[in-house]
C-alpha positions in Angstrom: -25.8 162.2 -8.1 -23.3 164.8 -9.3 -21.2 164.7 -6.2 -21.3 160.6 -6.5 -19.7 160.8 -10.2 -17.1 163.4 -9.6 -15.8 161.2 -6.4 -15.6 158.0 -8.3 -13.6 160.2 -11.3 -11.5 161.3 -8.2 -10.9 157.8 -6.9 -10.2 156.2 -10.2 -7.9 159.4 -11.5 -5.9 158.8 -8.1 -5.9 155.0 -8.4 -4.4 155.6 -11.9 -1.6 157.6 -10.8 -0.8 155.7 -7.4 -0.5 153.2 -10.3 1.9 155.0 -12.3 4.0 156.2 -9.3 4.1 152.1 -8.2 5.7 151.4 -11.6 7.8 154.2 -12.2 9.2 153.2 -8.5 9.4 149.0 -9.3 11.4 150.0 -12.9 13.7 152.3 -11.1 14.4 149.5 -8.3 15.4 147.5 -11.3 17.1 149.9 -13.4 19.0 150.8 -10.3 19.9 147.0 -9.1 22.9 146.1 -10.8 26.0 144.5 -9.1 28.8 147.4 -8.2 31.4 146.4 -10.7 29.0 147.5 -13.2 28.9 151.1 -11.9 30.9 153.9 -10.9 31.0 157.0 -7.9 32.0 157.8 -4.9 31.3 156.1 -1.2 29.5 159.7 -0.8 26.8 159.0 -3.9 23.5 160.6 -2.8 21.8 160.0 -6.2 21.7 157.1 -8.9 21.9 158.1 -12.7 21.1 155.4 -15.1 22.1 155.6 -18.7 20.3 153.2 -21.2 22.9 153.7 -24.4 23.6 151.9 -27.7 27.9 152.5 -28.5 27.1 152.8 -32.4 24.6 155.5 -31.4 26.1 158.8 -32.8 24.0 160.8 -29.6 25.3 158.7 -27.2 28.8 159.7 -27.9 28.2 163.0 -28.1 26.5 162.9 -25.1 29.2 160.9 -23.3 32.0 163.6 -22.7 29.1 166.0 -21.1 27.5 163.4 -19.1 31.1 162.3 -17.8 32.5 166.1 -16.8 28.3 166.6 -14.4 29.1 163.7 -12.8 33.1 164.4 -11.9 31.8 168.2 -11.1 28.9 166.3 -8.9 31.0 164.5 -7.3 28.2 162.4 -5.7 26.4 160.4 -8.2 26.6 156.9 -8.8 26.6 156.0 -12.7 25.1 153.2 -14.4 25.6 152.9 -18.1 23.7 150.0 -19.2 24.1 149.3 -23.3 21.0 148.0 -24.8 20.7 144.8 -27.2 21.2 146.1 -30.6 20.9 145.6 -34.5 24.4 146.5 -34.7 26.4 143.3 -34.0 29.5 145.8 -33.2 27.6 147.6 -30.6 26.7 144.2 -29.2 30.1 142.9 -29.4 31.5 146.2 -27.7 28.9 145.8 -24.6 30.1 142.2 -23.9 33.3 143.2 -23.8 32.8 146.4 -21.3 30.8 144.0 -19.1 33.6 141.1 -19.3 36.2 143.6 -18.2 33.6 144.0 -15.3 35.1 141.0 -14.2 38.5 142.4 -13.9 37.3 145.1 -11.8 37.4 147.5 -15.4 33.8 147.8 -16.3 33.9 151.8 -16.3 37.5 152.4 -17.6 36.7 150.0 -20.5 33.4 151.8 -21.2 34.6 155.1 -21.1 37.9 153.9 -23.3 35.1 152.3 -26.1 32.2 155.1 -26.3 35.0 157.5 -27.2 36.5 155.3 -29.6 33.5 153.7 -30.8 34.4 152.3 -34.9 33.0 149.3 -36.5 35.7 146.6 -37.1 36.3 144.0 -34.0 40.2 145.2 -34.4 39.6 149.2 -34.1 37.4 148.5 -31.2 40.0 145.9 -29.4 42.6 148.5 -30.5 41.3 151.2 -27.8 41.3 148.7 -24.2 43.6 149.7 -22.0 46.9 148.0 -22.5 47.0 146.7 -18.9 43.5 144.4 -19.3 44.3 140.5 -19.8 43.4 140.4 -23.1 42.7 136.4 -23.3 40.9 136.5 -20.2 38.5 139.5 -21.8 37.5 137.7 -24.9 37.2 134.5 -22.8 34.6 136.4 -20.1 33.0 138.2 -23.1 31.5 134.7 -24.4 29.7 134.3 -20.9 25.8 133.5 -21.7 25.6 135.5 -18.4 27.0 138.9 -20.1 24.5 138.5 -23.0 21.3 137.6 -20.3 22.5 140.9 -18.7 22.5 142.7 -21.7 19.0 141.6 -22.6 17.8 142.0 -19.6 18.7 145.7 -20.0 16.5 145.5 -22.9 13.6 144.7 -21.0 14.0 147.0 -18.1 14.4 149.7 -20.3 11.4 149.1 -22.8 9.3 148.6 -19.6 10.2 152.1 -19.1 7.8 152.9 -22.7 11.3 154.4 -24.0 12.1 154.4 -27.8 15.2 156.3 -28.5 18.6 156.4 -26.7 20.4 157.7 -24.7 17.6 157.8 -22.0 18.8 159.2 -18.3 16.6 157.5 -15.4 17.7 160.4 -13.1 17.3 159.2 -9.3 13.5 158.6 -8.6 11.3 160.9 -10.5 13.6 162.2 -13.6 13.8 159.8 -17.1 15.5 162.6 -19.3 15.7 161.7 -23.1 17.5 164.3 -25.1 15.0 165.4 -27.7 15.3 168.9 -29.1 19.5 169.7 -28.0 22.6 168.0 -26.8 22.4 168.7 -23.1 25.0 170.8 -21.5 27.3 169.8 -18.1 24.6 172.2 -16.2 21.7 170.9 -17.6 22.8 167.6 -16.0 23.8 169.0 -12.8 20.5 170.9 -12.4 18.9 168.0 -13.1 20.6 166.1 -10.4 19.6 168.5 -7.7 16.0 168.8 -9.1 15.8 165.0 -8.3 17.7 165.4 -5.0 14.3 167.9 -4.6 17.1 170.9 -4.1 
């Protein structure tokens, strides 16, 4: 009788956690699936690193100049900032326009430009993209429904994750990294990198 209860607790403890590694692999395939303008790395990439930010989070920008120098010392990780929906409208406003200069083939420069230069006021934000963008066509591309769908959908990728603070780091397959206790540093990130390339 014994033996008969501890194999059902055995079956049902590894049902629950072939469960858990089924979702964890679904949400990555969907955190990972975004078109390439809307990421950045090298033809070499062996590992994804997915970034679910906010722009007026003060974290996030912190984060953003440590996060940027792993991945140029890596040198083979492909990026994937995705900005969340937010209750600041600027933050909002700022993600439409990183994903409308997507279209222009800017998506990263843009990003990179506004996380470092992140203010509220639509003028000190417009006041940091690159002078060579076409300006009209960014604010025109910015009102696409389609930027906002992607930015919601985002949303919902990331809250299927059971996140609640940002930035969270979905590092390759089995890593989701949220910065709790201490700003990372550039070999935190890179250890973490190989620890999911299971070096």
């Amino acid at each position: 009788m014994a033996f008969r209860i501890v194999t059902i607790i055995l079956v049902l403890i590894a049902s629950y956690l072939s469960f858990q590694i089924y979702t964890l692999s679904s949400l990555s395939r969907a955190a990972f699936k975004v078109p390439a303008e809307y990421t950045s790395g090298s033809d070499s990439a062996d590992l994804k690193v997915v970034e679910f930010l906010d722009y007026s989070c003060p974290d996030c920008r912190q984060i953003h100049p440590i996060i940027k120098e792993a991945l140029q010392k890596d040198g083979r990780v492909t990026y994937i900032p995705r900005p969340l929906p937010s209750s600041d409208a600027q933050s909002v406003k700022t993600a439409q326009l990183v994903y409308a200069a997507g279209k222009q083939g800017r998506f990263i420069d843009v990003h990179n430009a506004l996380i470092e230069n992140f203010q509220n006021g639509s003028g000190a934000i417009k006041s940091h993209i690159p002078p060579d963008i076409d300006r009209a066509k960014l604010e025109e591309d910015a009102k696409d429904e389609a930027i906002l769908k992607t930015i919601a959908r985002n949303g919902e990728v990331y809250m299927k994750l059971g996140r609640d603070s940002v930035p969270t780091f979905l590092i390759g397959k089995k890593i989701i990294y949220v910065p709790e206790d201490k700003i990372p540093t550039v070999e935190d990130f890179l250890r973490m990198f190989n620890e999911a390339r299971g070096l």
